[in-house]
N, C-alpha and C positions, 0 to 999 in steps of 0.2 A: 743655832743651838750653842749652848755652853755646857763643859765641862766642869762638873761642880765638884767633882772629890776633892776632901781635905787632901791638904801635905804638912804632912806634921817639922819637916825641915826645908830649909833651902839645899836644892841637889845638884850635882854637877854631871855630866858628862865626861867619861877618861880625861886626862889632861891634854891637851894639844900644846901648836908652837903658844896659840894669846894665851892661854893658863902662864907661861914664863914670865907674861911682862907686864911689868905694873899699871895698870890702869890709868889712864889720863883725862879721860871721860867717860863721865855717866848718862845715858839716853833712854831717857823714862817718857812714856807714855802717861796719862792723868787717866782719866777715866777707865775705872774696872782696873786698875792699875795701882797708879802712886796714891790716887784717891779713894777714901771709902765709898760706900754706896751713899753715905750721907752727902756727898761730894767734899767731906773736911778731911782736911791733912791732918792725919794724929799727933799730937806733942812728941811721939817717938819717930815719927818718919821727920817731921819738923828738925829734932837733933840730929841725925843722921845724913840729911841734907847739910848740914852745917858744921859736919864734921869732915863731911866729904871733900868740902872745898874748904875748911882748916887744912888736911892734908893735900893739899894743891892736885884734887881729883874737878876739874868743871861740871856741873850739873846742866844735863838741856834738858829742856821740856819741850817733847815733840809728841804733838798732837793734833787730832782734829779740829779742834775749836778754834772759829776763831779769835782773833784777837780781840775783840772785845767784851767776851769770855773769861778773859786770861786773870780777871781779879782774886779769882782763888789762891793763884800761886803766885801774883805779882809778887809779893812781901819775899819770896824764896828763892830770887834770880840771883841772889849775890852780886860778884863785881860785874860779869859782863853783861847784865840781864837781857840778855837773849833770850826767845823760844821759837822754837818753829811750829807754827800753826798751819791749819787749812790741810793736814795733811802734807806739809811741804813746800805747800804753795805761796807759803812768806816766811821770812823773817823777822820779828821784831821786837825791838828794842821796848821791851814796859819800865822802864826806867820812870817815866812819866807818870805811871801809876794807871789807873782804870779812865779812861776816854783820853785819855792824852800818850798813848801807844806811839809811835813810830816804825814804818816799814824802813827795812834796811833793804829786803830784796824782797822781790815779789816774781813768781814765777805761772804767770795766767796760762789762762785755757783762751784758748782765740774764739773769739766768738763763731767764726766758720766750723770748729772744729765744735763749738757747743752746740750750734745751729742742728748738724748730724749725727749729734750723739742723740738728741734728742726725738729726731724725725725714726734715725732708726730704730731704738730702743721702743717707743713708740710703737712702730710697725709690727714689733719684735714679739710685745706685753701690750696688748691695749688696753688702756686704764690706771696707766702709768704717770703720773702726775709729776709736778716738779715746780722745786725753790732755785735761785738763783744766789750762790752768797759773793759778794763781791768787797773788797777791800775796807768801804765804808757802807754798805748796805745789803740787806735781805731782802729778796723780792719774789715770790710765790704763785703760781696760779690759784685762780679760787677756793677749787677742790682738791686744794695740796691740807691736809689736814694737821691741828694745832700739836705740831712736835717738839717745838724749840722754845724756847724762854722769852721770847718778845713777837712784838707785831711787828708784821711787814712791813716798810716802807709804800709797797703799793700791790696791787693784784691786777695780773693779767695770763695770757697765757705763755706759754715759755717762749715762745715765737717772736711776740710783742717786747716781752721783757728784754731777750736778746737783740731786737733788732735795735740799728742805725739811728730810730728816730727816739728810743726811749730817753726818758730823763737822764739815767745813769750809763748813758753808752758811750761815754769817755772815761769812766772807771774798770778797770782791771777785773773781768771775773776769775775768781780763785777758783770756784769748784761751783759742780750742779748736785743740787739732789733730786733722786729720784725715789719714789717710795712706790709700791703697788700694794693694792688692802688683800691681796688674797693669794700672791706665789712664795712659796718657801724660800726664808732669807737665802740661803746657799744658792736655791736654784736659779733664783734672780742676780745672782752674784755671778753665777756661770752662766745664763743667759747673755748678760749683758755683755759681759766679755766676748762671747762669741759674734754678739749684735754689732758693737763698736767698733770692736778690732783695733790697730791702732790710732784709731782719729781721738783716745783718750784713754786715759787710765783709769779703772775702775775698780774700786775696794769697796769695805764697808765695816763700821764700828760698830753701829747698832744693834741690837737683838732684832730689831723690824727687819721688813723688807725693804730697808733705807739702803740704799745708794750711794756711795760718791763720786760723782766724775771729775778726774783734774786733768789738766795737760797732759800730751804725749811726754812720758818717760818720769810724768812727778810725782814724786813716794815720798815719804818721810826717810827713806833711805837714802834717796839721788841727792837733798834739801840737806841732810845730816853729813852724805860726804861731803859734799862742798864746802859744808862749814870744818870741818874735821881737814881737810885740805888747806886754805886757812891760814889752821894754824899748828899747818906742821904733825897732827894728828894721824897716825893711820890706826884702820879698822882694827887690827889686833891690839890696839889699844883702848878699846873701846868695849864699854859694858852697857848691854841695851836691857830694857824690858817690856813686857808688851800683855797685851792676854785676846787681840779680836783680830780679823784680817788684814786690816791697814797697817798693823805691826810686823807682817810676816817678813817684807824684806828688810827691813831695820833690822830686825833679830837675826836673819838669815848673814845680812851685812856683817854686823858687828862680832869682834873676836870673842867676846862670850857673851851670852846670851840667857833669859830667864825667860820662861812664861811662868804667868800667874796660876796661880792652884784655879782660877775659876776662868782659866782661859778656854778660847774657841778648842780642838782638835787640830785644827789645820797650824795655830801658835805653836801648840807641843808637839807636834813635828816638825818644825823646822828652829826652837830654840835649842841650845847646847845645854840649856838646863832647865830647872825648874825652882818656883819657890812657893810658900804660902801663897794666900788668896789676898785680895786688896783688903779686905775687912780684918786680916790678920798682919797688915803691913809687911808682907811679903817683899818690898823694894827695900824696907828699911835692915831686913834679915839681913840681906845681901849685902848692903852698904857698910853695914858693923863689922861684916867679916872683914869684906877690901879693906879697909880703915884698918883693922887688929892686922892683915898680915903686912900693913904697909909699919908698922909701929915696931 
């Protein structure tokens, strides 16, 4: 479920120690987020991006999608065009523009560890299906139904697809999805966690009863510090935004924090603030303030 009441301003939380210190980076989330629901970036979050890094603020773009995805905001990475995708589970360079990406880091899910995310979940939910996204490829079982924006590379069962003899079993799986047609997104979000435990981490962006599984310990927060590490970055210098589950520890992480006016519940309890809705360019409110009080 989503949280849909307007916010007529961007709001803060009391001031803490990061309210003192000037922002160094910005860590925006796309979808239901920096992006409208049309999935276009408005001419005003477009300036505001570009004001953020005139004033020597870096912009990431950390998200689920992956990189071959990323032509929406290619044009918007500035100098270092980086973004972290997959949830966390890469880094890359779109410098290259759309099919010519570059991974800088990639942080897999081992296939042992996707083998029993699956067998348990599975056990857990029967009738739980599942995609396979992997660094250069999509791969799906049959009755994994049409969610995403392209065809699969191939169809099998998730078994198949992850095992040893598959075509793509020297590529790097980033994350698994798993969808089910009939459990309450939340309650499959707590299921699974309960199912998996640690053999994987498990969030979800979707309104569905979509799924992500990544690696033990990978978040778009563990992927954000390391880069924030780097370069000489810490989290109280750091302005995140978010509005669905996979945002929670980004936001939780970073020294101040926004959820979207049309964010999950579980966001606006763990951001330090709030702001308009994605359709109101809610990331851009925010960006004009830091900008105005760095000026």
């Amino acid at each position: 479920m989503r949280d849909n009441d307007p916010v007529t301003s961007a709001t803060r939380q009391p001031d803490t120690a990061a309210e003192t210190l000037p922002p160094r980076l910005i860590a925006t989330d796309l979808d239901g987020t920096l992006l409208r629901d049309d999935k276009s970036v408005s001419p005003r979050t477009v300036a505001a991006l570009a004001a953020a890094e005139e004033a020597g603020i870096e912009v990431f773009f950390v998200t689920g999608r992956p990189a071959r995805w990323m032509d929406v905001v290619s044009d918007h990475v500035h100098g270092h065009g980086l973004a972290i995708c997959g949830n966390g589970a890469a880094v890359v360079d779109l410098h290259g523009g759309p099919g010519a990406h570059k991974f800088v880091k990639v942080r897999e899910l081992e296939r042992e560890n996707a083998l029993d995310a699956v067998r348990l979940l599975r056990d857990a939910a029967p009738g739980t299906v599942y995609a396979v996204e992997q660094t250069y490829g999509f791969y799906q079982e049959p009755a994994y139904p049409k969610l995403h924006m392209e065809i699969p590379h191939s169809l099998a069962p998730a078994e198949e697809l992850l095992g040893p003899d598959h075509r793509a079993a020297g590529e790097p799986v980033l994350k698994i999805l798993a969808y089910h047609p009939e459990i309450d997104p939340d309650a499959f979000l707590t299921l699974a966690r309960l199912s998996i435990g640690d053999r994987a981490n498990v969030t979800r962006s979707s309104p569905s009863a979509l799924l992500e599984i990544s690696g033990p310990g990978v978040s778009k927060a563990s992927t954000l510090a390391l880069c924030c590490a780097e370069r000489g970055i810490s989290h109280e210098e750091v302005v995140a935004f978010g509005d669905m589950p996979n945002d929670v520890e980004m936001l939780t992480w970073a020294g101040r924090s926004y959820a979207m006016g049309n964010a999950h519940p579980d966001v606006i309890a763990a951001a330090s603030g709030r702001t308009v809705a994605n359709n109101e360019d809610g990331v851009a409110v925010v960006i004009e303030q830091l900008v105005a009080e760095r000026v």
